[in-house]
C-alpha positions as CSV (number, residue, x, y, z in Angstrom):
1,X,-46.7,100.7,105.2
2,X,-50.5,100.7,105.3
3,X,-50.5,97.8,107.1
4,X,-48.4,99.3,109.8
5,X,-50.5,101.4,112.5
6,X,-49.4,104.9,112.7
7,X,-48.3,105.3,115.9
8,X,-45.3,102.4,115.1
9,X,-43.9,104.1,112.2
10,X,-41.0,105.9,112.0
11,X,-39.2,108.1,109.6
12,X,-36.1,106.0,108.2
13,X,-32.8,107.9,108.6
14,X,-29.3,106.8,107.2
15,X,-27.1,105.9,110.4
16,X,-24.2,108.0,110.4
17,X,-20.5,106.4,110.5
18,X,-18.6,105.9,113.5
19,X,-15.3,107.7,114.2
20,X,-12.0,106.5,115.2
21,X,-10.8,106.8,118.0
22,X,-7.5,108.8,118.7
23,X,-5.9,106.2,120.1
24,X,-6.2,103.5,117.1
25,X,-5.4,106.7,115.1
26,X,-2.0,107.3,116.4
27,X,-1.1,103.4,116.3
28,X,-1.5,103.7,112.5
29,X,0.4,106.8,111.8
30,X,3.5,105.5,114.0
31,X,3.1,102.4,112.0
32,X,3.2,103.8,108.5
33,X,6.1,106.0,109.7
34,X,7.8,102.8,110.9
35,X,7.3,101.6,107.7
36,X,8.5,104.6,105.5
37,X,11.6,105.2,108.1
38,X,12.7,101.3,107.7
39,X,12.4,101.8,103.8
40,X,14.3,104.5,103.8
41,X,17.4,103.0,105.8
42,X,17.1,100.1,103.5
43,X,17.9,102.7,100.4
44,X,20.5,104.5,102.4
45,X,22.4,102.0,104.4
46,X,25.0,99.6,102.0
47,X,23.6,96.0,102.0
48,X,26.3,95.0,104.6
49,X,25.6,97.4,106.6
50,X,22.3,96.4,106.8
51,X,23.1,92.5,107.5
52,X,25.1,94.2,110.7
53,X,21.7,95.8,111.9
54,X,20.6,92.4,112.2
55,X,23.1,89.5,112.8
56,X,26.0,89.4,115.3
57,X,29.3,91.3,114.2
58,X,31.8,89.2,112.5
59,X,34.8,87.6,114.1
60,X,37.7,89.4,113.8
61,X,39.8,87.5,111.5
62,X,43.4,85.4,112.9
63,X,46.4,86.8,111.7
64,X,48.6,83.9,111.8
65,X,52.4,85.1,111.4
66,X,54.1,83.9,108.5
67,X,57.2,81.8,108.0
68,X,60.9,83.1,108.0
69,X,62.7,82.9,105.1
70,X,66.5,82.5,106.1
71,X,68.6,83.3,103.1
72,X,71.2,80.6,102.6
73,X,74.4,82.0,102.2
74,X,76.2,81.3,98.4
75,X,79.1,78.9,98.4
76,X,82.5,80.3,98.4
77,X,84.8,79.5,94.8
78,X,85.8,76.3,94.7
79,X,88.3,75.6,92.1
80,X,90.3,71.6,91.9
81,X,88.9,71.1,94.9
82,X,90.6,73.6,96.9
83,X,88.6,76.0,98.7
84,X,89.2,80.2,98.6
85,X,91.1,81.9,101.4
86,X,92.3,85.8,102.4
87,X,95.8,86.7,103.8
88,X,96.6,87.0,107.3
89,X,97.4,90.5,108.4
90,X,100.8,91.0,108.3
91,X,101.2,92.6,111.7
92,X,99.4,89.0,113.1
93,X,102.3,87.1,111.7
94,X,105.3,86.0,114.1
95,X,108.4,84.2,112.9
96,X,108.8,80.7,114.5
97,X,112.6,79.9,113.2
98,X,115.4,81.9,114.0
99,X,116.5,83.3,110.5
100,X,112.6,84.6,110.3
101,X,112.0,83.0,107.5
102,X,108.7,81.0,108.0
103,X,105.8,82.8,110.4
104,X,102.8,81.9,111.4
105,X,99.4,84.1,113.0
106,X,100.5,84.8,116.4
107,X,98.0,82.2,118.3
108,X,99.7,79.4,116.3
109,X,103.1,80.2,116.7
110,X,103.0,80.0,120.4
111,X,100.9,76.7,120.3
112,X,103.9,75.4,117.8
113,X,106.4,76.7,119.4
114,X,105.7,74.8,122.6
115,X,104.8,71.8,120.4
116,X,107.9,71.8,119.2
117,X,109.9,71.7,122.5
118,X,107.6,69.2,123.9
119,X,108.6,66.8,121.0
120,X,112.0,67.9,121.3
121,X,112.2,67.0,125.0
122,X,111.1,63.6,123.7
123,X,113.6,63.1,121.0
124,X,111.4,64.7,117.9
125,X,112.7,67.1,116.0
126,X,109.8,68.5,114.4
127,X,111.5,71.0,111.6
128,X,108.9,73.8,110.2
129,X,109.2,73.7,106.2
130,X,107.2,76.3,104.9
131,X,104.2,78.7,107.0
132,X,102.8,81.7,106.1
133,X,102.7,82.5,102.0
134,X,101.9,85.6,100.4
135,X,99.5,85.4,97.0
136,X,102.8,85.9,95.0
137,X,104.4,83.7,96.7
138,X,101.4,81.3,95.9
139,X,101.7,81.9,92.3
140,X,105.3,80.8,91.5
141,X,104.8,77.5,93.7
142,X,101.1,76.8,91.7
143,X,102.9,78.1,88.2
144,X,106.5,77.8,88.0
145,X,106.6,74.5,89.2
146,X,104.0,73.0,87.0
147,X,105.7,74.7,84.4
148,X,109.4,73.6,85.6
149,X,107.7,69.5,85.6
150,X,105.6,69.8,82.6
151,X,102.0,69.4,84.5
152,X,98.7,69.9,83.8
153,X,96.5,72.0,85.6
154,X,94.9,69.0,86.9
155,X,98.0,67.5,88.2
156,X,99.6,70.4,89.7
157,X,96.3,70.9,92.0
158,X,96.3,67.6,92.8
159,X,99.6,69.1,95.0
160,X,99.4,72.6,95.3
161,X,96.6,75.5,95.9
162,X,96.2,77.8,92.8
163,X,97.1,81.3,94.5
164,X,94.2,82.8,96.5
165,X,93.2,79.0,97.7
166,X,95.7,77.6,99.5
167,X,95.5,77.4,103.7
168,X,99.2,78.7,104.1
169,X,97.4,82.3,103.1
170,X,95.7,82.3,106.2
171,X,99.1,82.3,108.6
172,X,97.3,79.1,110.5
173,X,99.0,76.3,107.9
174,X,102.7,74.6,108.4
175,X,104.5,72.4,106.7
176,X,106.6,70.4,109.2
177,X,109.3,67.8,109.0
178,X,110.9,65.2,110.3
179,X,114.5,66.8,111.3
180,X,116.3,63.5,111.8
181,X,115.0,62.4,108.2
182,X,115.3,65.8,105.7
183,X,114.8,63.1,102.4
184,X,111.3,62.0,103.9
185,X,110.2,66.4,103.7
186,X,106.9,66.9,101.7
187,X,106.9,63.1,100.8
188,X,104.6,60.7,101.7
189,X,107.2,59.0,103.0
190,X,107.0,61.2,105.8
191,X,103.9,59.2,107.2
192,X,106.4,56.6,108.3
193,X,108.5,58.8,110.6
194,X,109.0,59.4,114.0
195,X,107.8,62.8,114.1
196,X,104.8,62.0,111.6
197,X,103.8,58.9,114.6
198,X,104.3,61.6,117.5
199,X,102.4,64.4,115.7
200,X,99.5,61.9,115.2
201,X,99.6,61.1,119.1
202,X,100.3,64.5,120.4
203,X,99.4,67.1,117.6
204,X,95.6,67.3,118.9
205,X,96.4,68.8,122.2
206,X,98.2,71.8,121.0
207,X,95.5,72.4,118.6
208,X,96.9,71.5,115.3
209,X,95.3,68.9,113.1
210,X,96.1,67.3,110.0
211,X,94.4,69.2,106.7
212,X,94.5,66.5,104.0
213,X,94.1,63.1,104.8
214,X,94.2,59.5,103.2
215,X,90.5,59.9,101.1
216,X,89.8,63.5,101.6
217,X,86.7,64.9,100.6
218,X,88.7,67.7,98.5
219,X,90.3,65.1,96.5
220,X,93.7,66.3,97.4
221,X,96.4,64.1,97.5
222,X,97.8,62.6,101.2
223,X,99.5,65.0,102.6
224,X,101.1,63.7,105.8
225,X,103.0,66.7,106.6
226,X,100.6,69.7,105.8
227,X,98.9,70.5,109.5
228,X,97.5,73.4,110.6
229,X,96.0,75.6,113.9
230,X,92.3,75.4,114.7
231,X,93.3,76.5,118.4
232,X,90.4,79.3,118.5
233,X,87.5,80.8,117.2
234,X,88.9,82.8,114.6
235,X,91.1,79.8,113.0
236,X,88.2,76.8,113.0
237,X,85.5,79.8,111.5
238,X,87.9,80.1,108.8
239,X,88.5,76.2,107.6
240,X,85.6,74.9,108.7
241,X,83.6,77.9,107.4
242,X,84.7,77.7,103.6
243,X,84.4,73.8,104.0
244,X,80.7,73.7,104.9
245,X,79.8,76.1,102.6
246,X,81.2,73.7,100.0
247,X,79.7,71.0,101.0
């Protein structure tokens, strides 16, 4: 300091700090407040709904339908081989031989009544044996007559419906013979007839079929003379119904 004239020197004061200005100000307080409101959502908000802040919303999810389930229908009794059958309404049933004896549902009586003059205009005589048959009627055929020849069960279904499962229940079933041959009725021999041959020619257009052939399915014995009517809806439901069902 001596060596410094007078006139050069200068009392030393402390420079005084410069202030911010209000514009750098208010950029730091809305930054903190940025900060403190973002903090705060990120307590508040669940972390998904965070993620949704930020990233695209989800898909929605594909509903794809599922399956349906068709119930398959249980099988109906089956017992020897011979499938189960209900009665014919007894106000369906019309009688197709003049002492009224043997009827049948009223759709196959016509169709074997005009059967049965066709053939007859050809020199058949095709001779109804047995139609319609009631559970009791059923019931002495099945029983009495296994009983009267000393069968077993086994045997006598080999021949004959238990009651409840025969086809003659449902009024569509006939018996039929040859009338120019009455030993040859509900015998194989009846297979060799001329009403057996014409009712394998002709028997199809009137609707009736034969209901136990040579090597069944059922296991039933050949019965060449046992027919019956599956001439409409009702009729081919009902024997082709149970047999499916069974199959």
């Amino acid at each position: 300091m001596e060596d410094i004239p007078k006139a050069l020197r200068k009392k030393y004061q402390p420079q005084k700090a410069k202030s911010l200005s209000p514009l750098l100000l208010a950029g730091g307080v809305f930054m903190v407040s940025l900060g403190i409101i973002t903090l705060g959502l990120a307590f508040w908000l669940r972390p998904q709904q965070v993620q949704n802040l930020i990233t695209e919303p989800a898909p929605e999810p594909i509903v794809t339908e599922q399956p349906t389930v068709t119930s398959i229908p249980e099988p109906l009794d089956n017992i020897l081989g011979h499938l189960q059958y209900t009665e014919a309404p007894l106000d369906d049933l019309v009688a197709i031989t003049p002492d009224q004896r043997i009827k049948l549902r009223s759709a196959a009586a016509e169709r074997f009544l005009q059967m049965q003059a066709d053939a007859q205009a050809e020199g058949i005589i095709l001779v109804p044996i047995s139609g319609f048959r009631s559970l009791d009627d059923q019931e002495n055929i099945f029983f009495g007559i296994k009983e009267e020849r000393g069968q077993i069960t086994t045997q006598r279904a080999e021949v004959s419906a238990p009651p409840g499962y025969s086809e003659h229940h449902t009024g569509y079933a006939i018996d039929i013979g040859d009338g120019k041959v009455p030993a040859t009725h509900l015998q194989p021999g009846f297979a060799q007839t001329e009403a057996f041959l014409w009712l394998q020619a002709n028997a199809a257009r009137y609707s009736f079929e034969l209901s136990f052939p040579e090597n069944n399915p059922q296991g039933i014995n050949y019965e060449p003379w046992h027919w019956r009517f599956v001439g409409n809806s009702h009729s081919l439901e009902t024997f082709y119904r149970a047999r499916n069902l069974n199959e």
